[in-house]
N, CA, C and O atoms as a GROMACS GRO file, in nm:
protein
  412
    1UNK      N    1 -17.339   2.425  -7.084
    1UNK     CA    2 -17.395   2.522  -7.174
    1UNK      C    3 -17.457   2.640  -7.098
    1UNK      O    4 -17.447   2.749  -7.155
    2UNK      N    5 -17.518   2.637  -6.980
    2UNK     CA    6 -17.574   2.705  -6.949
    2UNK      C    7 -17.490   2.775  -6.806
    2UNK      O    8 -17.547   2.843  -6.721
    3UNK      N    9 -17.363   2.744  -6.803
    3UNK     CA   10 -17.285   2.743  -6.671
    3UNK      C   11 -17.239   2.911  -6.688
    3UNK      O   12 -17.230   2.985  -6.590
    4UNK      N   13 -17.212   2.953  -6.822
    4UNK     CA   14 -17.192   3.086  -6.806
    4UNK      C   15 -17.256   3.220  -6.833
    4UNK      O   16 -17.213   3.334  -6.813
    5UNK      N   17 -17.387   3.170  -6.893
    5UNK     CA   18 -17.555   3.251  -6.835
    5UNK      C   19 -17.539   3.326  -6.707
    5UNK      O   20 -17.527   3.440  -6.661
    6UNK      N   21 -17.546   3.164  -6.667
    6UNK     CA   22 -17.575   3.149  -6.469
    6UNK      C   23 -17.507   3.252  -6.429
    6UNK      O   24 -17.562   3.355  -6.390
    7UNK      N   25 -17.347   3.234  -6.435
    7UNK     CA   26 -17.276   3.251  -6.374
    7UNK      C   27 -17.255   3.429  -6.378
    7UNK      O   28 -17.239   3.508  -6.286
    8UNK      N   29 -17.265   3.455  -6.560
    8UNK     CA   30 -17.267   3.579  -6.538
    8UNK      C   31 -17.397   3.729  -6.486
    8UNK      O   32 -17.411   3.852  -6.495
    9UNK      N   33 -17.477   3.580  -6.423
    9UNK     CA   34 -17.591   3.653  -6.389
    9UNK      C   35 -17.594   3.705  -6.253
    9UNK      O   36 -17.629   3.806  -6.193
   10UNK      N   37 -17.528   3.564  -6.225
   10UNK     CA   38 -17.515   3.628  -6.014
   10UNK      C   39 -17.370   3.734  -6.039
   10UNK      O   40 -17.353   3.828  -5.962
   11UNK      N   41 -17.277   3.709  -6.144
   11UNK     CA   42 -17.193   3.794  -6.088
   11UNK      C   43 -17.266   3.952  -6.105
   11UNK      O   44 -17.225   4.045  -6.036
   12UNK      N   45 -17.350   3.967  -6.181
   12UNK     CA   46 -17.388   4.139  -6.233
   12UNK      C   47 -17.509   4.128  -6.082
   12UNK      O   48 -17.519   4.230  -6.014
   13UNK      N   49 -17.567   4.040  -6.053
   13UNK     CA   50 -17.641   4.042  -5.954
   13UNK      C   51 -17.596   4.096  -5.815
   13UNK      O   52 -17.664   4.167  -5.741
   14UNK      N   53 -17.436   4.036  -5.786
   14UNK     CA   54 -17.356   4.082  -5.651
   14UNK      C   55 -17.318   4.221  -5.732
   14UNK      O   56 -17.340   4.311  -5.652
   15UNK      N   57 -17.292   4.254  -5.804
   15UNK     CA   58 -17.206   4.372  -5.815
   15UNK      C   59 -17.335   4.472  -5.804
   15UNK      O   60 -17.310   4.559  -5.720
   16UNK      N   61 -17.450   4.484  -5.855
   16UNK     CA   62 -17.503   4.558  -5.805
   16UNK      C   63 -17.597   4.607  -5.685
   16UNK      O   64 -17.667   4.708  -5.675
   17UNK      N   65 -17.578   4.513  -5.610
   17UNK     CA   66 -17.637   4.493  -5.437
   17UNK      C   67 -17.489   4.535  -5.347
   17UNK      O   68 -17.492   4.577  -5.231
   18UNK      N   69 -17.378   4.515  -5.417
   18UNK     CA   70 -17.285   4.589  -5.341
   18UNK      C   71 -17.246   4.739  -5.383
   18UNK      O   72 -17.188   4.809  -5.300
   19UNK      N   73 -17.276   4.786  -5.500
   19UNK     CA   74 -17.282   4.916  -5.517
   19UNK      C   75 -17.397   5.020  -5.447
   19UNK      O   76 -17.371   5.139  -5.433
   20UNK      N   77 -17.512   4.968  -5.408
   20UNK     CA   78 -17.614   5.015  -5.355
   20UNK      C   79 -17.585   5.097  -5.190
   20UNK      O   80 -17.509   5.056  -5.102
   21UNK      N   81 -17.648   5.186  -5.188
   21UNK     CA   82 -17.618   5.240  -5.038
   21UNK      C   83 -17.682   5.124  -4.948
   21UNK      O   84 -17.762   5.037  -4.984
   22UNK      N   85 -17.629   5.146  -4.828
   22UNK     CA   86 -17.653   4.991  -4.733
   22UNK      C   87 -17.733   5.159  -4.631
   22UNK      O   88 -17.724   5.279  -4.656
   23UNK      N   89 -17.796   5.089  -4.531
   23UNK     CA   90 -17.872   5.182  -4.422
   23UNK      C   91 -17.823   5.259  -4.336
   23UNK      O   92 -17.887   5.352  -4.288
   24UNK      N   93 -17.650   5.219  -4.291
   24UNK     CA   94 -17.559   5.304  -4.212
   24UNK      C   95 -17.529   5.438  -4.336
   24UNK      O   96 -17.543   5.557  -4.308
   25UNK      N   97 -17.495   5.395  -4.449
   25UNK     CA   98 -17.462   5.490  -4.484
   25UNK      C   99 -17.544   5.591  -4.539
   25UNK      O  100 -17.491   5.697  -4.570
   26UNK      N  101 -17.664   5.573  -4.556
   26UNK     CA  102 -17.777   5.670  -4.608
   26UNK      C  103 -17.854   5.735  -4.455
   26UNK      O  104 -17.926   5.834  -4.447
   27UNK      N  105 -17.808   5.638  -4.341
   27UNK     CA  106 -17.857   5.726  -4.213
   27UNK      C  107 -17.737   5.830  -4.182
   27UNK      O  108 -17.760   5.916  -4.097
   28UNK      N  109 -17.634   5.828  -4.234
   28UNK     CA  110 -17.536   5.905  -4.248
   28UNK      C  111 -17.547   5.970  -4.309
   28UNK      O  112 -17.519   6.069  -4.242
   29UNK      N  113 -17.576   6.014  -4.425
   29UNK     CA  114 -17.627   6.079  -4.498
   29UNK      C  115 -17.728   6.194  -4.448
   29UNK      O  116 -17.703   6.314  -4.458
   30UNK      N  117 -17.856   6.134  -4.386
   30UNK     CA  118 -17.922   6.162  -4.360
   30UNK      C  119 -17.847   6.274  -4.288
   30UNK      O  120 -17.825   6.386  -4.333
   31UNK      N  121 -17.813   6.230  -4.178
   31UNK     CA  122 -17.746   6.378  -4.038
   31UNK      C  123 -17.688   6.428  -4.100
   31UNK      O  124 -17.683   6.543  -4.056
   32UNK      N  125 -17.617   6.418  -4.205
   32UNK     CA  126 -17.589   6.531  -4.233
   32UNK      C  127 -17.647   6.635  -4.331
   32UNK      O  128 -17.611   6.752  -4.322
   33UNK      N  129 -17.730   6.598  -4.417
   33UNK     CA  130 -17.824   6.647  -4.474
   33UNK      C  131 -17.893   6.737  -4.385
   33UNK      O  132 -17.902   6.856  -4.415
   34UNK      N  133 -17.920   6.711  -4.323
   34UNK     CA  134 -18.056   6.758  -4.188
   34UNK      C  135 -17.956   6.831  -4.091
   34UNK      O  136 -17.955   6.785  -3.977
   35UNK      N  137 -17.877   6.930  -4.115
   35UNK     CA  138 -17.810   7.037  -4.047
   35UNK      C  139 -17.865   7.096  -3.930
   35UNK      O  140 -17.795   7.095  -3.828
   36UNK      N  141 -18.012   7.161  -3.927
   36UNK     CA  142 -18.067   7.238  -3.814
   36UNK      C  143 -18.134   7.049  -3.717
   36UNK      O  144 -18.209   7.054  -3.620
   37UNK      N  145 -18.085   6.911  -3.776
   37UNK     CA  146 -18.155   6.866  -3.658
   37UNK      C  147 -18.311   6.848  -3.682
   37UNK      O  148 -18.344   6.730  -3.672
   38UNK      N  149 -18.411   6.931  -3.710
   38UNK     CA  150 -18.597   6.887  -3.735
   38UNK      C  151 -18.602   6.825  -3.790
   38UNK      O  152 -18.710   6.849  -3.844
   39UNK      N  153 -18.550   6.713  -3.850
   39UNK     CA  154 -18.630   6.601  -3.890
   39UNK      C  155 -18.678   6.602  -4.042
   39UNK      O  156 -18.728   6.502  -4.092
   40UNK      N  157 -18.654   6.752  -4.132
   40UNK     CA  158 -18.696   6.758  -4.279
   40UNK      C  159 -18.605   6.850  -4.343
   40UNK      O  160 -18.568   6.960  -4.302
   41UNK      N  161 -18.562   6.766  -4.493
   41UNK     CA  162 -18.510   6.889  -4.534
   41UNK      C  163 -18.631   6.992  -4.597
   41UNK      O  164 -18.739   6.961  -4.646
   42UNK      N  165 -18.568   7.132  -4.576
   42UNK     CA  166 -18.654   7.200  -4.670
   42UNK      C  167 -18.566   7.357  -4.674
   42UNK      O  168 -18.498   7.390  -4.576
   43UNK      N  169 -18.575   7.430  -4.774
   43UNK     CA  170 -18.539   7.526  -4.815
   43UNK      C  171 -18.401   7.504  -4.894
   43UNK      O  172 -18.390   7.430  -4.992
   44UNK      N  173 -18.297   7.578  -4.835
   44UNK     CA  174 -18.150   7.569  -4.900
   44UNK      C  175 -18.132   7.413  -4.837
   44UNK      O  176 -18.084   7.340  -4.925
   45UNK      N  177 -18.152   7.351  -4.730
   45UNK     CA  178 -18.127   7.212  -4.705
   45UNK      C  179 -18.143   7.145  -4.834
   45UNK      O  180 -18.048   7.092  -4.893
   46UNK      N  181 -18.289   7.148  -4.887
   46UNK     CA  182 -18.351   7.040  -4.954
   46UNK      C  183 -18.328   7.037  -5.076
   46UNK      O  184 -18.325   6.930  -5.137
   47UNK      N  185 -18.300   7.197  -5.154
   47UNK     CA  186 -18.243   7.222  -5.303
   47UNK      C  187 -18.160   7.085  -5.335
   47UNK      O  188 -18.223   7.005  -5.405
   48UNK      N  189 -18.039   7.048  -5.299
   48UNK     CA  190 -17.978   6.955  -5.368
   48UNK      C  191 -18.028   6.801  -5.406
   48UNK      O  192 -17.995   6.723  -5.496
   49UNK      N  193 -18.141   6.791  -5.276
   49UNK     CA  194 -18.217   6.685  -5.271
   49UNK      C  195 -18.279   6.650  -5.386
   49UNK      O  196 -18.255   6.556  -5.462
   50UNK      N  197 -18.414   6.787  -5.392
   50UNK     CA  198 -18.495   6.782  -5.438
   50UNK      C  199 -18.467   6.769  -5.612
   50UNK      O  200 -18.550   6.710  -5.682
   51UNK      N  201 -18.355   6.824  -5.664
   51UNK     CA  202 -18.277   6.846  -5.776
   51UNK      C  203 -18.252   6.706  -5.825
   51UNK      O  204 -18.303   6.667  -5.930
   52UNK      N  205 -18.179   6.635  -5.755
   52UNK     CA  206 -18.164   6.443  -5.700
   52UNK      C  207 -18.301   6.373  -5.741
   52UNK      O  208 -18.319   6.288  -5.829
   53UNK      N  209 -18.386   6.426  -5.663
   53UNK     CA  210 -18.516   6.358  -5.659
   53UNK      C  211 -18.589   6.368  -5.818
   53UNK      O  212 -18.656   6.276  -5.864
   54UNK      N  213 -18.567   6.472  -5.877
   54UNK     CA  214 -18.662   6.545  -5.988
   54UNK      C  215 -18.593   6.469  -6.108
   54UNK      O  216 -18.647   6.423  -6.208
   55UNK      N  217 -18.447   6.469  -6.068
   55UNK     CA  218 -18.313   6.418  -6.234
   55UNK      C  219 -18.351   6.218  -6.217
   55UNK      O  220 -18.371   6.159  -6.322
   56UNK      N  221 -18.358   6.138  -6.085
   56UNK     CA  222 -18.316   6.018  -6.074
   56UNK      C  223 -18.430   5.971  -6.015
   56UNK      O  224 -18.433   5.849  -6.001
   57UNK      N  225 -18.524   6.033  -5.975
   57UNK     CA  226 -18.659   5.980  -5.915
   57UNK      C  227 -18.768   5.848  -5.973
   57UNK      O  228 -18.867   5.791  -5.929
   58UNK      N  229 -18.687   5.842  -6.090
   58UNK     CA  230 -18.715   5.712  -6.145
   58UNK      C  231 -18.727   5.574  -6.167
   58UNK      O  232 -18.787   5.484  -6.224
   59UNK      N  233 -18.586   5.626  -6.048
   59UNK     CA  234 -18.520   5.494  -6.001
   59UNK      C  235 -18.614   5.418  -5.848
   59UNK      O  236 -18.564   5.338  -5.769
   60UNK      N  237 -18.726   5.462  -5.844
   60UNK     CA  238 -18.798   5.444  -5.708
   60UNK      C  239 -18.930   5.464  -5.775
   60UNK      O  240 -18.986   5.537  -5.857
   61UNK      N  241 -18.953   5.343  -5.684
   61UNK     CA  242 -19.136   5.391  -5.666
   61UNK      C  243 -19.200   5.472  -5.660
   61UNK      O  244 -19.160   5.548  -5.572
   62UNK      N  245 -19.306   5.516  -5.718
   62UNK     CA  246 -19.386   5.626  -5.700
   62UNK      C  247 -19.419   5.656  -5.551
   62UNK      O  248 -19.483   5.570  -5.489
   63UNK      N  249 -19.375   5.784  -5.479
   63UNK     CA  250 -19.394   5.813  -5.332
   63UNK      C  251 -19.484   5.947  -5.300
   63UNK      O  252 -19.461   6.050  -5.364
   64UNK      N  253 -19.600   5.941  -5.187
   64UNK     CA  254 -19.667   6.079  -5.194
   64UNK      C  255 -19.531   6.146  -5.134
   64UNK      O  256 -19.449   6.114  -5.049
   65UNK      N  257 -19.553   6.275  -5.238
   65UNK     CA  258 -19.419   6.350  -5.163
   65UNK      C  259 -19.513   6.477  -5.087
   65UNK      O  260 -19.630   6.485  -5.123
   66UNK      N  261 -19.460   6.580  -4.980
   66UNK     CA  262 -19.530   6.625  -4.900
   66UNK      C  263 -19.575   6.776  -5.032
   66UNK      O  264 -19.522   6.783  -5.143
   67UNK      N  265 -19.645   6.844  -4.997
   67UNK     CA  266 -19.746   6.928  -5.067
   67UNK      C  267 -19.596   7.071  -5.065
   67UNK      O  268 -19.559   7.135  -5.163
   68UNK      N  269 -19.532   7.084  -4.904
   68UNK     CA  270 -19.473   7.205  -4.892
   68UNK      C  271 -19.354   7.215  -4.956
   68UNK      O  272 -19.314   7.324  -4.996
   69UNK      N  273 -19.262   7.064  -4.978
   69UNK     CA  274 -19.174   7.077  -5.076
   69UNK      C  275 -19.030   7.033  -4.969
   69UNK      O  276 -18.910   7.040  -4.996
   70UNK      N  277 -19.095   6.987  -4.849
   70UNK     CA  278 -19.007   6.934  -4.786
   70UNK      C  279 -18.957   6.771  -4.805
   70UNK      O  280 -19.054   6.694  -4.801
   71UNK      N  281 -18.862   6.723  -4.819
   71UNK     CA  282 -18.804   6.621  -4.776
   71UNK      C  283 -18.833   6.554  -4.620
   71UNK      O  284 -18.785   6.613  -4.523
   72UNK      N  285 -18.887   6.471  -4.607
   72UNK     CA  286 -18.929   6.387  -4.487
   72UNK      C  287 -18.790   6.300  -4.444
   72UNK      O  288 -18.702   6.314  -4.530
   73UNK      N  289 -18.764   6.243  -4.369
   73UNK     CA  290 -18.663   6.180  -4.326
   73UNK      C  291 -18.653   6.030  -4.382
   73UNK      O  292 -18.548   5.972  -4.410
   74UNK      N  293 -18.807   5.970  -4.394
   74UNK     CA  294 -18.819   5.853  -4.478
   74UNK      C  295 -18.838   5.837  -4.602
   74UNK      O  296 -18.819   5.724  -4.648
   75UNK      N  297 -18.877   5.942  -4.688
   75UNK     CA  298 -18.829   5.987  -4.826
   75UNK      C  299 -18.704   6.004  -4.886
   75UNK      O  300 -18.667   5.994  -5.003
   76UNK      N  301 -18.651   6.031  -4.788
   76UNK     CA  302 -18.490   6.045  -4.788
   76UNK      C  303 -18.381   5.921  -4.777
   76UNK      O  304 -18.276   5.893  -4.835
   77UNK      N  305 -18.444   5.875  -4.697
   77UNK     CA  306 -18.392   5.721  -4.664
   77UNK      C  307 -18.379   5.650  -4.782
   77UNK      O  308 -18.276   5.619  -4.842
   78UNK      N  309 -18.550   5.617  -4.824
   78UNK     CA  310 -18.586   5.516  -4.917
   78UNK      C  311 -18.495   5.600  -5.032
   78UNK      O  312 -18.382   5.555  -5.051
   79UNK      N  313 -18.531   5.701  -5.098
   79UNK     CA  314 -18.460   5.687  -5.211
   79UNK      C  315 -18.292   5.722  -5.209
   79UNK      O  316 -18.221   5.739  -5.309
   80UNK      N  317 -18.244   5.730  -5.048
   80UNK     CA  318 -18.126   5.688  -5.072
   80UNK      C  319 -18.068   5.510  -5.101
   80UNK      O  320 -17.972   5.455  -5.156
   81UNK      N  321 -18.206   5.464  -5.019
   81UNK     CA  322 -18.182   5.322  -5.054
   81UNK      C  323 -18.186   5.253  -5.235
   81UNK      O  324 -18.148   5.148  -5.287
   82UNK      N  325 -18.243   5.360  -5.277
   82UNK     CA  326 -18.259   5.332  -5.410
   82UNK      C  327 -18.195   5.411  -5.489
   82UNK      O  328 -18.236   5.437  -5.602
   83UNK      N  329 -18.063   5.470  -5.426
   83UNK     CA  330 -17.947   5.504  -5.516
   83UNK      C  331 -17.984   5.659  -5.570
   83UNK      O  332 -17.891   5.734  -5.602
   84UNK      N  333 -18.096   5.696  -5.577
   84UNK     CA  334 -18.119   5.850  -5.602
   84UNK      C  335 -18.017   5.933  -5.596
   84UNK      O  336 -17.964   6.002  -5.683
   85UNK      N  337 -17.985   5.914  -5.443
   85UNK     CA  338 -17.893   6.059  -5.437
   85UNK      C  339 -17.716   6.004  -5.474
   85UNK      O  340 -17.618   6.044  -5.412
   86UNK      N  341 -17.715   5.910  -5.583
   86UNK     CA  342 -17.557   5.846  -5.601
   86UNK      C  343 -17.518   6.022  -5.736
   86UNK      O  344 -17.596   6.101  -5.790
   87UNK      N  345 -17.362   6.010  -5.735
   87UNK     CA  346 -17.351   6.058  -5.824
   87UNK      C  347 -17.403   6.010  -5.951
   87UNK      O  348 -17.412   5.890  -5.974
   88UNK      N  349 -17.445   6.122  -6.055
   88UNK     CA  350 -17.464   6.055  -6.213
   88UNK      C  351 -17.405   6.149  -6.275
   88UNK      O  352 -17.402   6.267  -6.239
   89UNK      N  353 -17.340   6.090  -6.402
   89UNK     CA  354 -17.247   6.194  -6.517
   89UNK      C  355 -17.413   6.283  -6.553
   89UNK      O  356 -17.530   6.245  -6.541
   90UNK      N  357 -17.338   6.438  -6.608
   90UNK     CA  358 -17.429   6.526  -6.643
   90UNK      C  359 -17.488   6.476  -6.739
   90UNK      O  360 -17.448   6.365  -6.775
   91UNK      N  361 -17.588   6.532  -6.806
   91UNK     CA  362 -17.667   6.488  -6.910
   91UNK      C  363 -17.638   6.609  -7.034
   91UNK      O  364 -17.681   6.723  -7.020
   92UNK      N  365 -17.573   6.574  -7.133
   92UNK     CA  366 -17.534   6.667  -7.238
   92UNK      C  367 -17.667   6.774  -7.273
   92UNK      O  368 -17.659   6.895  -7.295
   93UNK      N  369 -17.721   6.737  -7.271
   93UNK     CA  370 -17.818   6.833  -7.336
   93UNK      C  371 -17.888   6.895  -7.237
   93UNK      O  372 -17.958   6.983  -7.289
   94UNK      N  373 -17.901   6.891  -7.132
   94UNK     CA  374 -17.908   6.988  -6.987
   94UNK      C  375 -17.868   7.121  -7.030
   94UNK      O  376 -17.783   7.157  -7.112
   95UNK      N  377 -17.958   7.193  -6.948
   95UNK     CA  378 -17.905   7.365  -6.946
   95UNK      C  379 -17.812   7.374  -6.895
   95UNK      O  380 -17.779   7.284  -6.818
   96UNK      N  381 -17.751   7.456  -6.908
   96UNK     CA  382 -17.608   7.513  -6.858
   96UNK      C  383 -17.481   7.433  -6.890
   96UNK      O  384 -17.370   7.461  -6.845
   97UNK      N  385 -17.510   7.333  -6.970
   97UNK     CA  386 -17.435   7.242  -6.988
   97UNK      C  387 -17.285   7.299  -7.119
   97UNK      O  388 -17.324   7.364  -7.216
   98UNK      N  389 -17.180   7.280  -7.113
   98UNK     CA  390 -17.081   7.377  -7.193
   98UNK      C  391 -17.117   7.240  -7.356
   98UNK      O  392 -17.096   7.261  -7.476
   99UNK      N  393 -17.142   7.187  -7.329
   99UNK     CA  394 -17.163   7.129  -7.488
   99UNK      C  395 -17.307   7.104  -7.538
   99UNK      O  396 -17.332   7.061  -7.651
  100UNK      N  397 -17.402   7.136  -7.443
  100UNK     CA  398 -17.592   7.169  -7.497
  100UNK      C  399 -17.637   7.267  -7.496
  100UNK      O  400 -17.752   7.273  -7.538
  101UNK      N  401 -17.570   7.394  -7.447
  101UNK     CA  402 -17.612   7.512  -7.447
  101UNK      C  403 -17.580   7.568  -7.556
  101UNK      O  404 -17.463   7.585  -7.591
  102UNK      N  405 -17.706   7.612  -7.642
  102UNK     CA  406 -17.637   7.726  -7.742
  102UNK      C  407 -17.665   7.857  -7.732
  102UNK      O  408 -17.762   7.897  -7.668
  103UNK      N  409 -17.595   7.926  -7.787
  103UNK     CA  410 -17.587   8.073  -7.757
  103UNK      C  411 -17.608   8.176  -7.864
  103UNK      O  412 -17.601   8.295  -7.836
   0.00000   0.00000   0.00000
């Protein structure tokens, strides 16, 4: 009775620990994010981040983020570890959006 509860619990359990970014690939991420090399994004670096961070930031723990608006290298990490920066379908009712925008 209870064999396919179980069963369909570890399977949704593996499937989403293997969809998750693993640490090679979010330190990958990372270098390339971090173009000039210092260690933070910030300015045109960090826009796409920060955009990431503001839409999916939900998906993570509450983190002090820095005052200047930079991306830290371990801010970056963690919420790549926590899927932040994965693609997500747009959100219809978003600005600029061709089916929430009215005119």
């Amino acid at each position: 009775m209870w064999k396919f509860p179980i069963a369909l619990l570890v399977l949704c359990a593996g499937t989403a620990a293997a969809l998750a970014a693993d640490e090679a690939e979010c330190r990958a991420a990372w270098t390339k994010a971090d173009r000039d090399g210092d260690g933070v994004l910030a300015g045109a670096e960090a826009e796409r981040y920060e955009a990431l961070l503001r839409q999916n930031g939900r998906k993570m723990p509450p983190v002090q983020r820095p005052a200047d608006g930079t991306i830290t290298r371990g801010l970056f990490l963690e919420a790549c570890r926590a899927d932040v920066f994965a693609a997500s379908p747009a959100d219809p009712g978003a600005s600029g959006s061709s089916t929430g925008a009215r005119r």
